[in-house]
C-alpha positions in Angstrom: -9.4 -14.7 2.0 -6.9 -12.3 1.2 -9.4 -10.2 -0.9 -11.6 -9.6 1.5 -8.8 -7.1 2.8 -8.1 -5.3 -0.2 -8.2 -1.8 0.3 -10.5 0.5 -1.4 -9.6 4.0 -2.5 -11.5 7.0 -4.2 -11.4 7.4 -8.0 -10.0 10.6 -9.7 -12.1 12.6 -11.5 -14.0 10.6 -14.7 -12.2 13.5 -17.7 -8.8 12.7 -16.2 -9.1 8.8 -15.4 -10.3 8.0 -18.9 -7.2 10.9 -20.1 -4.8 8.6 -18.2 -6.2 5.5 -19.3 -5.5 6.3 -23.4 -2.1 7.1 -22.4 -1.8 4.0 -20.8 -3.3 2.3 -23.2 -1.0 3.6 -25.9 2.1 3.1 -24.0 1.0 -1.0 -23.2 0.0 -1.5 -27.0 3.6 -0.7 -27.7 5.2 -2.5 -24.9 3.2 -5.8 -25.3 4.9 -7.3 -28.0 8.6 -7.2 -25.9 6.9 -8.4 -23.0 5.8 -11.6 -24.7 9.8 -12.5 -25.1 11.3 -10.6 -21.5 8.2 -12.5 -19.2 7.7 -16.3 -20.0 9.2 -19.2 -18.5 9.9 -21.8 -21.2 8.3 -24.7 -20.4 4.7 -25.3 -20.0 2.9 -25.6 -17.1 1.0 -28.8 -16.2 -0.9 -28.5 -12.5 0.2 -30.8 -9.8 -0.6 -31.2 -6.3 1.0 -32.9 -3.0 -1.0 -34.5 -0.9 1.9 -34.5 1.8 2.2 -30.9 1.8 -0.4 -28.3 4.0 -1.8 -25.4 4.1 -0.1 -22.9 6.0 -1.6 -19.1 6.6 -0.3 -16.8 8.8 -1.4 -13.0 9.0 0.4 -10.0 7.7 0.4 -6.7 6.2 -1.1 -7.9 3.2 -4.1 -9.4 4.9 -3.9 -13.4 5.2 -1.0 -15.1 3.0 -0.9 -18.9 2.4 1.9 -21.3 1.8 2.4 -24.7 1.8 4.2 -26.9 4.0 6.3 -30.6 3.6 7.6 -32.1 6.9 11.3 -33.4 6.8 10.7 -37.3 6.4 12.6 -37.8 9.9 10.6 -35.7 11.6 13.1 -32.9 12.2 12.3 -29.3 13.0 15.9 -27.9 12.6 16.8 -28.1 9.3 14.2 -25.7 6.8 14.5 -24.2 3.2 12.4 -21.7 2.1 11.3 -22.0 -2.1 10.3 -19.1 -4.0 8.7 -19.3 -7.2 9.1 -17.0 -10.5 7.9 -13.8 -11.7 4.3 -15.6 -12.6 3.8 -16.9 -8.7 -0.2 -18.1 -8.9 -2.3 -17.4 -5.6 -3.0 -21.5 -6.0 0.3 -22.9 -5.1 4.1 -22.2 -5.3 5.6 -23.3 -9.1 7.8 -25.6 -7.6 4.9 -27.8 -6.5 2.9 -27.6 -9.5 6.1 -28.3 -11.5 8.5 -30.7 -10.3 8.9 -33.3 -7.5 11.7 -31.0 -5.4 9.8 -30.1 -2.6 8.9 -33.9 -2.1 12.4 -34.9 -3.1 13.9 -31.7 -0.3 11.3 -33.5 2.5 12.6 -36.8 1.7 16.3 -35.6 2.4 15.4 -34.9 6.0 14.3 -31.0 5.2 11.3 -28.9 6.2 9.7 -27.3 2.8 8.5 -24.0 3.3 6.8 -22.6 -0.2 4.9 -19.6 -0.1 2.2 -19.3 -2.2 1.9 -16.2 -4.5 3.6 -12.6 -4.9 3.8 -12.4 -8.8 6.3 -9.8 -10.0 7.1 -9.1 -6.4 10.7 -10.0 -6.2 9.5 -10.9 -2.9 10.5 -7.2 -1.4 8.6 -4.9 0.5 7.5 -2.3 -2.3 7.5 1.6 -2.1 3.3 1.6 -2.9 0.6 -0.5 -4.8 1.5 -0.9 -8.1 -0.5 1.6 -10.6 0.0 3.4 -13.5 -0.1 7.0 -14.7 -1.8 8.0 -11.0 -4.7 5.4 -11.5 -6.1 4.0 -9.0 -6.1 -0.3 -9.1 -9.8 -1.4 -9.5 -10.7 1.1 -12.4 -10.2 -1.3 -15.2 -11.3 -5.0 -15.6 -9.0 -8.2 -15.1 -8.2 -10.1 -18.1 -6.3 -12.9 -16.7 -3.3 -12.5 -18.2 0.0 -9.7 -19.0 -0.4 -6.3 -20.0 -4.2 -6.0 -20.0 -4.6 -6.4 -15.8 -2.8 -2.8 -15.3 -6.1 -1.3 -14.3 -7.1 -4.3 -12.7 -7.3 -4.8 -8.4 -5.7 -7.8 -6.7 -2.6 -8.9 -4.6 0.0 -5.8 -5.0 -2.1 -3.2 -6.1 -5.6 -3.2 -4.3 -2.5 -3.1 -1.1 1.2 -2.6 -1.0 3.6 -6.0 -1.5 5.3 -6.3 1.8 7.0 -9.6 1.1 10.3 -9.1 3.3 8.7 -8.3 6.1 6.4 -11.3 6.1 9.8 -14.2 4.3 11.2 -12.9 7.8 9.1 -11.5 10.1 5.4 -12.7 10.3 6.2 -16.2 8.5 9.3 -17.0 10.1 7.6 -16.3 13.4 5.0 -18.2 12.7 6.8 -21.5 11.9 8.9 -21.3 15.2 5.6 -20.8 17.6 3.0 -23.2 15.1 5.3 -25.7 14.3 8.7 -25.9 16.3 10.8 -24.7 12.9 14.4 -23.2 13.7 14.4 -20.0 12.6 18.0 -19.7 12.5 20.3 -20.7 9.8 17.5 -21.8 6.9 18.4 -22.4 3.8 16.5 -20.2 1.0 16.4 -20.4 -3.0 14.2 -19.5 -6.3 14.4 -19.1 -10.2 14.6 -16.2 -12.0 12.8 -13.5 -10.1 12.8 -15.6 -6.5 16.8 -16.2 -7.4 17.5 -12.7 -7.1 15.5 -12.2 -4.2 17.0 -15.3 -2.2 20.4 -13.4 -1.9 18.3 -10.3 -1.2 16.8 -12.1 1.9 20.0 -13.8 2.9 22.6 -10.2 2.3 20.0 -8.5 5.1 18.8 -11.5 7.5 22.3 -13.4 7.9 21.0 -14.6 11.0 17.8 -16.3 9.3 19.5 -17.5 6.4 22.7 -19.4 6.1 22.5 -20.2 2.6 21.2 -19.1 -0.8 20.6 -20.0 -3.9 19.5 -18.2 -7.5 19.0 -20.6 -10.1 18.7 -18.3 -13.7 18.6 -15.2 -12.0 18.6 -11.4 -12.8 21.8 -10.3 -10.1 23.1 -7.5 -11.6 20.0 -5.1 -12.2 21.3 -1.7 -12.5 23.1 -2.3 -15.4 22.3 -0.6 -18.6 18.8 -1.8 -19.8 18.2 -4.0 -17.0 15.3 -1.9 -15.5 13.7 -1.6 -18.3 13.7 -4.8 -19.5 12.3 -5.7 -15.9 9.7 -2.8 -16.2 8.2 -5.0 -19.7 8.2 -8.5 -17.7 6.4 -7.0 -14.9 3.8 -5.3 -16.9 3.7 -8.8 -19.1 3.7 -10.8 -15.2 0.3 -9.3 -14.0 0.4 -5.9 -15.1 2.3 -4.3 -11.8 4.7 -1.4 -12.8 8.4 -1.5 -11.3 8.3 1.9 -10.3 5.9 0.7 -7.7 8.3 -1.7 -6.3 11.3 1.1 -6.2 12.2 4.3 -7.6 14.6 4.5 -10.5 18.0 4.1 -9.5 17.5 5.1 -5.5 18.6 3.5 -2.8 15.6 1.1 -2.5 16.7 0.0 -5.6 20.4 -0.4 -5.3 19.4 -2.3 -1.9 17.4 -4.9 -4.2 20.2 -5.1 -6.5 23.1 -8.5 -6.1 25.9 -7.0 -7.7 25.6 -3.7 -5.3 25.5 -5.9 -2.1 27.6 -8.5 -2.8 29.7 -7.5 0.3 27.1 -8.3 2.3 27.1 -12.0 1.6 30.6 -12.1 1.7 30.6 -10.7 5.4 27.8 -12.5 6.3 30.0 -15.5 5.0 26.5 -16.9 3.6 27.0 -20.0 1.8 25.9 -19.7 -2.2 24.8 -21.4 -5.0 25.0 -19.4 -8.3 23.5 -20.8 -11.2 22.5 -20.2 -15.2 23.2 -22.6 -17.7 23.9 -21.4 -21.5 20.4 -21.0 -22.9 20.8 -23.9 -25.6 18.4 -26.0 -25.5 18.3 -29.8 -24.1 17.3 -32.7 -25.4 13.7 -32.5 -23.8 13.3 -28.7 -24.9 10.8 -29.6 -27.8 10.7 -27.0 -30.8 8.5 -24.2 -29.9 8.0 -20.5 -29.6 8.2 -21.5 -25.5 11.9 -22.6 -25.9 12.8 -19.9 -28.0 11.7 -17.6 -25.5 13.5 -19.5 -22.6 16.4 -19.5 -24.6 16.5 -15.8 -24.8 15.5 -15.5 -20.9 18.4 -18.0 -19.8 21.2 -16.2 -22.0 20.1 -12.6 -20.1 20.4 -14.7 -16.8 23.7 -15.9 -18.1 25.0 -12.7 -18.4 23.9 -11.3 -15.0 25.7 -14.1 -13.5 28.6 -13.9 -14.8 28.9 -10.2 -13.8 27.8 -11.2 -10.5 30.5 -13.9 -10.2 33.2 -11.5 -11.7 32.0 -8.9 -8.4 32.1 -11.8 -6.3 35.7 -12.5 -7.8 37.0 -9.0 -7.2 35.6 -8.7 -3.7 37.7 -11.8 -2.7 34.7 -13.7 -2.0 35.3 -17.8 -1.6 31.7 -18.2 -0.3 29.9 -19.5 -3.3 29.3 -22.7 -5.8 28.7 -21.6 -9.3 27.4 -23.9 -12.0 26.9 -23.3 -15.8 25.3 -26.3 -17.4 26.5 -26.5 -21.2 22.4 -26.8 -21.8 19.2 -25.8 -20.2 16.8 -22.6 -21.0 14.8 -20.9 -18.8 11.8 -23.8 -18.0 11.6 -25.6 -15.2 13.4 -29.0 -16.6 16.4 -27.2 -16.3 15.9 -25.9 -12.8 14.6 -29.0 -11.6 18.3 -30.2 -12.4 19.9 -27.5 -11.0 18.4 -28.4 -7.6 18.8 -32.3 -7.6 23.0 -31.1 -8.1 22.4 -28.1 -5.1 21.0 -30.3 -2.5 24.2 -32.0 -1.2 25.6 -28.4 -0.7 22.0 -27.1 0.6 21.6 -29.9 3.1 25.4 -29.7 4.1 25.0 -26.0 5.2 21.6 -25.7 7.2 20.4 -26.2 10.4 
């Protein structure tokens, strides 16, 4: 297990860890709240589990890292799609399997399903350091399972450094080709929300690996004003990781991460794209809840970001993407569910 190659490191003095940890404490007590409305995903989650699908691990940087695998229902190792999952990635399975039927219906359209299988609030990117806080070391506080309360607490990203590029195209992609005869060329790659962002991220700097991408609801223009802090509260609400882990504010590991910076780069690379956020009003199987409320709030932030995006796209000259605005649909996985069922067509028509 992963775990058992978490790295241990040597506390700071007792005076000055439990100094640090009121300020912390302070600072999540008033941060809390927001994240409750900037981190959820809409709909609720109800397990599932494939039977068709494997178990996949392959070694990397961050010790052993599973995901799961569907075979393309004609047997077909050329034609592969990588799914990413959301901000609140479990170390179980990937969202899309314990949501929907995509990866079953992707398989069943002649595609190979590659979902990896954790990386909560990693946007998926190779991160500066472990997350911490305020200079404290992860492991001296508890886990409480959920948001703002894990700061303190050890566990994938902060007992070792996220290094989730280099092992989407590097150790993985590797992998597939010498295990299981997958092309590594010209894959297709998507995700929601914080895996929609990072699927152009992989595609603007791996052309070669990635002919197409697609971000269903997600955050593409993230140096505008607010943006990182609005991350900063979902990440802390996601897990407890701080963003200034991931990339320092406003450098160039940032800009790198950031769609509406390298939107040349998909336009050179002449990837093939599929942009997506529909209005954040609800449809008709969004019940009445605090969950849809939230998701309506999440969608009309991804709204926005797209449209910036497209705008950049626009004045760049760039022909290379699909966009689609649904008139309803919130941030939950209904919504994205649909978004794929209209993407695969396009997605199938430009791998392999």
């Amino acid at each position: 297990m992963r775990t058992a190659r978490w790295k241990h490191r040597a506390r700071r003095s007792s005076s000055g860890t439990r100094m640090r940890t009121w300020a912390l404490g302070v600072a999540i007590a008033m941060l809390a709240p927001l994240g409750v409305s900037v981190a959820g995903t809409g709909a609720t989650a109800s397990a599932g589990f494939d039977p068709a699908a494997f178990d996949f691990w392959v070694d990397s940087g961050m010790g052993p890292i599973k995901s799961r695998v569907l075979r393309a229902a004609d047997g077909n190792t050329n034609r592969v799609v990588y799914v990413l999952d959301g901000m609140r990635a479990p170390e179980t399975l990937n969202g899309w399997e314990i949501e929907t039927n995509i990866p079953a219906l992707l398989a069943s359209q002649n595609i190979n399903v590659v979902m990896p299988v954790g990386g909560m609030s990693s946007f998926y990117a190779d991160w500066n350091a472990p997350s911490e806080f305020l200079g404290i070391p992860a492991g001296s506080g508890s886990s409480s399972g959920s948001g703002a309360m894990n700061v303190l607490a050890g566990g994938p990203g902060k007992s070792y450094r996220y290094q989730w590029e280099t092992f989407l195209t590097q150790n993985l992609r590797s992998a597939l080709r010498d295990r299981l005869g997958f092309n590594p060329n010209r894959n297709g790659v998507f995700g929601l929300s914080m895996g929609g962002s990072a699927a152009l991220t992989l595609a603007a700097y791996h052309p070669d690996q990635f002919s197409f991408a697609g971000s269903l609801s997600g955050y593409l223009n993230n140096s505008a004003p607010g943006m990182r802090e609005a991350i900063r509260v979902a990440m802390i609400d996601a897990g407890g990781y701080n963003v200034d882990s991931m990339a320092p504010p406003w450098g160039r590991q940032w800009l790198r991460m950031d769609p509406f910076v390298f939107a040349p780069n998909l336009i050179r690379n002449g990837t093939r794209l599929w942009v997506a956020a529909a209005s954040g009003l609800p449809a008709a199987t969004d019940s009445p809840s605090f969950n849809t409320l939230n998701g309506m709030g999440l969608e009309a932030l991804a709204l926005v970001n797209t449209r910036a995006f497209q705008a950049r796209m626009a004045t760049l000259g760039g022909g290379n993407a699909v966009y689609s605005f649904p008139a309803y649909g919130i941030h939950a996985w209904n919504n994205w569910a649909d978004e794929v069922n209209r993407m695969i067509p396009d997605l199938s028509a430009n791998i392999g």
